[in-house]
C-alpha positions as CSV (number, residue, x, y, z in Angstrom):
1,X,0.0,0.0,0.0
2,X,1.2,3.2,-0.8
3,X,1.6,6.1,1.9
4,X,2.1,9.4,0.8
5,X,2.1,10.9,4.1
6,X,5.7,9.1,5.3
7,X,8.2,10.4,3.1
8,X,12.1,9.2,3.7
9,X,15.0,11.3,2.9
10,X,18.5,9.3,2.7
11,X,21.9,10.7,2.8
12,X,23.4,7.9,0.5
13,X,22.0,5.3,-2.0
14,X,23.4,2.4,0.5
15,X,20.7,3.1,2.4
16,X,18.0,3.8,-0.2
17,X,18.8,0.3,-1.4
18,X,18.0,-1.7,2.3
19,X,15.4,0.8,3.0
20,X,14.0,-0.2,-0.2
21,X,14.7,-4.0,0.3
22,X,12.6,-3.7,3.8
23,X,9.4,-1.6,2.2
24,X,9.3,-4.6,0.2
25,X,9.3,-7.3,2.8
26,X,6.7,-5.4,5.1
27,X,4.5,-4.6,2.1
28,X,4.5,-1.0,2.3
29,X,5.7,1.8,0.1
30,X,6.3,5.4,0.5
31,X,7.9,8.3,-1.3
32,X,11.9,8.2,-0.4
33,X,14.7,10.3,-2.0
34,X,18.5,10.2,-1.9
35,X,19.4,14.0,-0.1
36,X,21.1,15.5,2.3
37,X,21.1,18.0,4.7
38,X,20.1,21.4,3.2
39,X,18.4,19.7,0.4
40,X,17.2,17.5,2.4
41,X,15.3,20.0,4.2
42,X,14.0,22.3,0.4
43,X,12.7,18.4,-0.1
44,X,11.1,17.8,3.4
45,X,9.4,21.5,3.7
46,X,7.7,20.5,0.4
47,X,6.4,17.1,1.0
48,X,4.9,18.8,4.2
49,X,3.0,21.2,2.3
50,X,2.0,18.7,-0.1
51,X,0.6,16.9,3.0
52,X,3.3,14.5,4.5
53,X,2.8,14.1,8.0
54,X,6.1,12.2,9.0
55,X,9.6,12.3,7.9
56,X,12.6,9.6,7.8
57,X,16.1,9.9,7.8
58,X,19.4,9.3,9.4
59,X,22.5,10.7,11.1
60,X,23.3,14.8,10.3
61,X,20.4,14.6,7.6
62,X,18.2,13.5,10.7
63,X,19.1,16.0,13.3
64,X,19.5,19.3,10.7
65,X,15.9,18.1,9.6
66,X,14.7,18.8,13.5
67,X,15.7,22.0,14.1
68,X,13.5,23.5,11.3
69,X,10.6,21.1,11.1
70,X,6.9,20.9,13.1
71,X,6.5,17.2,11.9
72,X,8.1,14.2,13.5
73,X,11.4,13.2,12.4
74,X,12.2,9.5,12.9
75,X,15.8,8.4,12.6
76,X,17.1,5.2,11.6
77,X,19.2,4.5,14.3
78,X,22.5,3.0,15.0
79,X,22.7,-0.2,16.9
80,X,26.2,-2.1,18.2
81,X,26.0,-4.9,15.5
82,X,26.1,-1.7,13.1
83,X,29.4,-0.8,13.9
84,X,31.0,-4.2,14.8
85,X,30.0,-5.2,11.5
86,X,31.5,-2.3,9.6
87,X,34.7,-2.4,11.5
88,X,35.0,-6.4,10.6
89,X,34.9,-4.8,7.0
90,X,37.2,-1.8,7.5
91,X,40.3,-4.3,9.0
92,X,40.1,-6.2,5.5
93,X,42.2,-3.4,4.2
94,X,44.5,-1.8,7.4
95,X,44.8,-3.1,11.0
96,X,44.6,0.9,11.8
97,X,40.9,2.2,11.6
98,X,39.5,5.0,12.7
99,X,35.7,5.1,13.7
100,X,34.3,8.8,13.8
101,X,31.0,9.9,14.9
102,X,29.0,11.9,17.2
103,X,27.9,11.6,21.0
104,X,25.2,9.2,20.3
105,X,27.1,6.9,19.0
106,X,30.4,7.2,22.0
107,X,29.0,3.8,24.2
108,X,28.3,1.8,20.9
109,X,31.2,2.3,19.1
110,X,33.6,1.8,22.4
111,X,31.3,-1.3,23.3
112,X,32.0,-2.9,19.2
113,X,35.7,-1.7,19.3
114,X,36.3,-3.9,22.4
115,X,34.1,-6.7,20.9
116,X,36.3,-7.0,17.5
117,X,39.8,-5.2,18.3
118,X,42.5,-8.1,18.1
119,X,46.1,-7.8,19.5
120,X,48.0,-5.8,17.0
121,X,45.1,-4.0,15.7
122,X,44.6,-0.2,16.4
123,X,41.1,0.7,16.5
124,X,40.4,4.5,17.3
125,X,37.1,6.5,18.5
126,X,37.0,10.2,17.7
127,X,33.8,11.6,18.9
128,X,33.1,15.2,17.5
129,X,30.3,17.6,18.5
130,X,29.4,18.9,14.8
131,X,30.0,17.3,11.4
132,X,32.0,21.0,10.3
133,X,35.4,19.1,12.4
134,X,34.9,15.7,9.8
135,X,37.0,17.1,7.6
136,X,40.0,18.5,9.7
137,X,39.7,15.3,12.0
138,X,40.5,13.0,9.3
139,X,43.5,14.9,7.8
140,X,44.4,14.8,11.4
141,X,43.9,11.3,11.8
142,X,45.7,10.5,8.3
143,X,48.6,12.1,9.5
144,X,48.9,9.9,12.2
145,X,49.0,7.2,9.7
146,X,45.3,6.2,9.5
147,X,44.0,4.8,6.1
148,X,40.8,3.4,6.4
149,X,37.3,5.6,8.4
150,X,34.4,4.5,9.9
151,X,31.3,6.1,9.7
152,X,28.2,8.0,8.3
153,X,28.3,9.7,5.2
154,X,29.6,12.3,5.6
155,X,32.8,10.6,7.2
156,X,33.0,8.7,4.4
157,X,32.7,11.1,1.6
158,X,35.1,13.0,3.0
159,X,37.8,10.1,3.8
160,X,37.1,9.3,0.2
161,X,37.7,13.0,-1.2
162,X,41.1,13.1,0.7
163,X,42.3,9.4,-0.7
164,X,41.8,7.5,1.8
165,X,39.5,4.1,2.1
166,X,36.0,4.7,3.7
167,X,32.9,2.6,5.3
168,X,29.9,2.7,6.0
169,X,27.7,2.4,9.5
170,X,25.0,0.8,7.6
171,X,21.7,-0.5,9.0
172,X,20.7,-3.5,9.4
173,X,17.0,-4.9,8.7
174,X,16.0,-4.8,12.1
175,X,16.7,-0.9,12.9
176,X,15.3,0.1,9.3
177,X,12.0,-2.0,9.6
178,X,11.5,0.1,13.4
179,X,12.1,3.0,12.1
180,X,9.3,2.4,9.1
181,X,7.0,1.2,12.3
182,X,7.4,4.0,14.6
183,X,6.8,6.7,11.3
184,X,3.6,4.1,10.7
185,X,3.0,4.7,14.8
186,X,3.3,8.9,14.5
187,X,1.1,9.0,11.3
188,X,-1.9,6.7,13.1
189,X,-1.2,9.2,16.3
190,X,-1.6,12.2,13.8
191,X,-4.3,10.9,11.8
192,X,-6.4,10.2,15.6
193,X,-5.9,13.6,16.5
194,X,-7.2,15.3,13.3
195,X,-10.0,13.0,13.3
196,X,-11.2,13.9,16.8
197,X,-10.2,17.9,16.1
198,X,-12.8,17.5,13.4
199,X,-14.9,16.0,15.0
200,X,-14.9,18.5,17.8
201,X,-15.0,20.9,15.5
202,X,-18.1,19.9,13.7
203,X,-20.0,19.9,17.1
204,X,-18.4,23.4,18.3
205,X,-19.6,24.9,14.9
206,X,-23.3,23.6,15.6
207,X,-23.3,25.0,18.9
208,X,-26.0,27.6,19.6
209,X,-23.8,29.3,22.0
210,X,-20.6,31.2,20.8
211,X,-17.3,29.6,21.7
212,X,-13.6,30.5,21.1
213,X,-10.1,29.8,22.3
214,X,-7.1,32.1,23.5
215,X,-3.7,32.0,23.0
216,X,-1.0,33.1,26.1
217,X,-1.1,36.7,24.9
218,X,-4.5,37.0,24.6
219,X,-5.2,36.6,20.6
220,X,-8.5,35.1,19.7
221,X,-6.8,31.7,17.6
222,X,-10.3,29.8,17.0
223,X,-14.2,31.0,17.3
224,X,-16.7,29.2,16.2
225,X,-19.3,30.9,14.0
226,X,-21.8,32.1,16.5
227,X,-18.5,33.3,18.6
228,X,-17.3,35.2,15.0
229,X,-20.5,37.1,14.6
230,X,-20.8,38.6,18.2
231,X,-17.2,39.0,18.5
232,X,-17.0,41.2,15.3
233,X,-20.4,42.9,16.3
234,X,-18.9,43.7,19.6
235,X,-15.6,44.8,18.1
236,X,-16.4,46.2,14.6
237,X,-12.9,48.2,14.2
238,X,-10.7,45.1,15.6
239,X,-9.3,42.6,12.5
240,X,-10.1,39.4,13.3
241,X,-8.4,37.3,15.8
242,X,-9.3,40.0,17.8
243,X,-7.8,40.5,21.6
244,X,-9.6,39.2,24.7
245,X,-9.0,43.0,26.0
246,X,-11.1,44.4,22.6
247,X,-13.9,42.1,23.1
248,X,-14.3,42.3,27.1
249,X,-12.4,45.1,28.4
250,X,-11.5,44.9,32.6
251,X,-11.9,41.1,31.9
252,X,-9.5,38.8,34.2
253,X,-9.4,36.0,31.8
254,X,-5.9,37.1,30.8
255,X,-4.8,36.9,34.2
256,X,-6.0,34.1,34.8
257,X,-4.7,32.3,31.8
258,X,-1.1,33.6,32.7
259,X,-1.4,32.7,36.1
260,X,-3.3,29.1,35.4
């Protein structure tokens, strides 16, 4: 079945491909693209206003998507078996590796690196706080005579861009097929909520009595219709949303909003 209102943005085709290979085990489909970050976020701010209700991603694409966003975000996470796996791959080609990545990810990359390090094998964490010291960590890290990098894409793509060997965190079936659950579990939560909104809206419009809502400042944000008609009548120079101190003036309903 096909879900227009989950919408997955992917920072490398890896990941489009086992997110792909998952939709099609589950039986579900839903619009995904291969962006990042910025672009990302052009892509995610239309699907919104074309009416997606729930976004997936990973990594920096994930948590630049948050800051700017009012729908859910879910990320497909990292897991230990992630990262034990990709260092098993990245000590094919050096003994030296270096895994980089963010807070998130400090306990499970410590916890694989003492799962698969061997003796004479130099496995090294760097955790950063922003994806603008990737690039100046791994010439750092080359320097020391590291070859081969752990991590998302952006780790990668910029190991690769420098000449050196790069790999991949990637998901496994597990953490991709919860993360297509949980946007499956925010779209049913949405889709309750607007069904019972419009539902109480139906009844508020057919009430005989006039009803509207305030904001924290006092700004008139919903009336019903009777409410519209007496709160324009009462107020005929005042735009609507009007302010609780146009349409009842010495009223201590502000007061007592601010003071609950």
């Amino acid at each position: 079945m096909f879900e227009p209102k989950i919408v997955a943005l992917l920072p490398n085709h890896h990941l489009m491909d086992n997110l792909q290979a998952v939709q099609e085990k589950m039986g579900v489909d839903f619009p995904k693209y291969h962006k990042q970050v910025q672009e990302a976020l052009v892509l995610a701010r239309k699907s919104v206003q074309e009416g997606a209700k729930v976004i997936i991603s990973r990594g920096l694409t994930a948590e630049y998507l948050r800051k700017f966003l009012d729908v859910p975000v879910v990320e497909i996470e990292y897991d230990f078996f992630q990262f034990a796996e990709a260092m098993r791959r990245a000590l094919r080609f050096s003994d030296a590796v270096a895994v980089i990545g963010f807070i998130d990810a400090y306990r499970l990359a410590e916890q694989a690196v003492e799962y698969v390090r061997r003796e004479g094998q130099d496995i090294r964490v760097r955790i950063l706080e922003t994806s603008a010291q990737i690039e100046d960590t791994v010439r750092d890290l080359g320097e020391e005579g590291f070859r081969v990098f752990v991590g998302g894409n952006t780790v990668v793509r910029n190991a690769r861009a420098l000449g050196y060997e790069g790999v991949y965190v990637e998901p496994n079936e597990k953490v991709i097929q919860a993360a297509i659950e949980k946007a499956q579990y925010e779209l049913r939560i949405y889709l309750d909520r607007e069904e019972k909104f419009k539902t109480i809206q139906a009844i508020v419009n057919c009430a005989a009595n006039g009803i509207f809502a305030v904001d924290g400042t006092g700004a008139v944000t919903e009336a019903n219709p009777m409410a519209r008609k007496h709160l324009l009548a009462a107020s005929p120079g005042t735009a609507y949303p009007a302010s609780i101190k146009d349409i009842m003036p010495g009223s201590k309903l502000l007061a007592t909003i601010k003071s609950g």
